[in-house]
Steps between C-alpha positions, in 0.01 A plus 500: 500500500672840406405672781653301764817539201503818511453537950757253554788727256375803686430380827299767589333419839225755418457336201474178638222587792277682323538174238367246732242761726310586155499107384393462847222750506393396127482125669269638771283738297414237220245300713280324236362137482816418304719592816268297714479197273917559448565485888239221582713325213799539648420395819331187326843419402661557822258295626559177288862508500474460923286181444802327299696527822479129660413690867254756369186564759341825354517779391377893645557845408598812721529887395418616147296452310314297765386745757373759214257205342385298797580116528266399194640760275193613412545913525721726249805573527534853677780739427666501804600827590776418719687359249510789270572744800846268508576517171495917535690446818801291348528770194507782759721357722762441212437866414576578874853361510627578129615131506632575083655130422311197624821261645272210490510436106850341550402258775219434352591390144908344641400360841093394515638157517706534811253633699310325763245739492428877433398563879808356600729616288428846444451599886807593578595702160618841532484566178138705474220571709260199630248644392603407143661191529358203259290374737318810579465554119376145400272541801290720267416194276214346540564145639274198648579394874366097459544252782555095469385292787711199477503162747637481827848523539616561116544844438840495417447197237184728392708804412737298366199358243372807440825671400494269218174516418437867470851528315346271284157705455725817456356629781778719733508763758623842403860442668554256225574752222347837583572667178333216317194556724476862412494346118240279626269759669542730212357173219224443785347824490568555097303186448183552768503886349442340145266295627749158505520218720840579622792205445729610744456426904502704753744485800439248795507530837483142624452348828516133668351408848430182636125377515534441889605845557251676314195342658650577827548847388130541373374328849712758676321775344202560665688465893745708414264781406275406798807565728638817343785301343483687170862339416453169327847436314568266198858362404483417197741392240491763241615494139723839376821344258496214721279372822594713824343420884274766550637620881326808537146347394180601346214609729240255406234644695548754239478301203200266672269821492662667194565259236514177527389286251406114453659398211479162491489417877512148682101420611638495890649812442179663318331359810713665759485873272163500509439410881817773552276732274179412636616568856635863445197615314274331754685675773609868344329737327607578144635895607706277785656252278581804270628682780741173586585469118612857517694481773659228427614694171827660385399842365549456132213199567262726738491771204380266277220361700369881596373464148075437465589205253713323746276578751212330347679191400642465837137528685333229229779262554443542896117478440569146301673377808183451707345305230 
């Protein structure tokens, strides 16, 4: 593509930004039924590539686009405001420190390979600002944050699989070759703006947890709100250029009222979600499990449920829970 061509001989970190923020915003502002049908698609494939692994369980979803559609899918896509208020951020902020030359370019295109990881490897460079560091870039692309619920005892065997697997189905996470993912984004929003099933995937953000744990988790859910315990980790292992422990966790009373999403659940799981669900809706009004949900919420994730959309989806899904 000659644009990336032309950034990489100029490397121009303006350049670069405002790049990836406007694919980003085009990404965002483009929600038609193609988009939809495009992400349901890709998660589809997701999906089926997790049941080849010998240990597979299920499958769930968490984040985007899962808490702006409700678990059955069935609303439109929103333009999510948030986003697009990030993508003006990251081009002012590059304004702000007159960062000219973008010292990623080299690392990027000589060393991808050696490095474990983006988050790793680029938090202790002194080369530019945080604030525009690859990771805080790609973190403008759109992505899909997909969990696999393998058997007891077998994670590391399951990430093991699925590297394979989703190497196999050309499906990656951004770390693997961020300037080929800013190709891809830019192919995916060409084709859905011309009206085009796109061919290209978009990044993953891929999880593994043990069955065992997660029905423990979804059993804990309901107690630990009942005792003010609003603090419900989950260590998961997580997939960037290659499968790290989670240490610092994922809130998962967050998730639980947020986004989470049954997939392709185990039945004694779907059993155990439901009673969890059933119990909280039973107990709490809808403005105190939104109060909870909120709380629990970093601020980037509180803006965008202060939205009416988000608002409504989140007190139907609440209201389904008695049922």
């Amino acid at each position: 593509m000659a644009i990336i061509e032309e950034l990489k001989k100029q490397e121009d970190t303006l350049r670069i930004v405002e790049f990836v923020a406007r694919l980003s915003s085009m990404y965002e502002l483009e929600n038609t039924s193609l988009k939809k049908a495009y992400m349901q698609q890709e998660i589809e494939n997701i999906k089926n590539v997790f049941k080849l692994s010998s240990n597979y369980r299920g499958t769930f979803g968490t984040g985007y686009p899962f808490y702006a559609v409700g678990d059955d899918m069935k609303y439109d896509l929103p333009v999510i405001l948030e986003q697009l208020r990030y993508n003006i951020e990251l081009i002012e902020e590059c304004r702000k420190q007159d960062t000219r030359l973008w010292a990623c370019f080299n690392c990027l295109e000589e060393k991808i390979d050696e490095f474990p990881n983006l988050k790793i490897y680029c938090k202790h460079c002194t080369a530019l600002s945080d604030e525009l560091k690859p990771r805080k870039v790609i973190n403008r692309i759109p992505d899909l944050d997909i969990w696999c619920v393998a058997k007891k005892r077998t994670t590391l065997k399951t990430c093991d699989e699925l590297s394979h697997l989703l190497e196999q189905a050309a499906l990656t996470t951004s770390d693997v070759n961020p300037l080929q993912t800013f190709k891809d984004l830019k192919e995916i929003v060409e084709a859905i703006q011309s009206g085009r099933m796109p061919t290209r995937h978009l990044p993953i953000d891929i999880h593994v947890v043990e069955e065992d744990i997660l029905n423990n988790l979804i059993e804990m859910v309901p107690d630990s709100i009942n005792r003010g315990n609003l603090d419900l980790l989950i260590y998961p292992y997580s997939l960037r250029k290659k499968w790290d422990y989670e240490a610092e966790g994922y809130n998962f009373i967050q998730d639980f009222l947020g986004s989470f999403s049954d997939l392709d659940l185990p039945i004694e799981t779907q059993k155990k979600l439901y009673k969890a669900r059933k119990e909280l809706a039973e107990r709490y009004s809808v403005e105190e499990l939104y109060a909870i949900l909120m709380e629990t919420a970093l601020d980037s994730t509180k803006r965008r449920h202060e939205t009416v959309q988000l608002q409504k989806i989140f007190k139907e899904k609440v209201n389904r829970w008695k049922i």
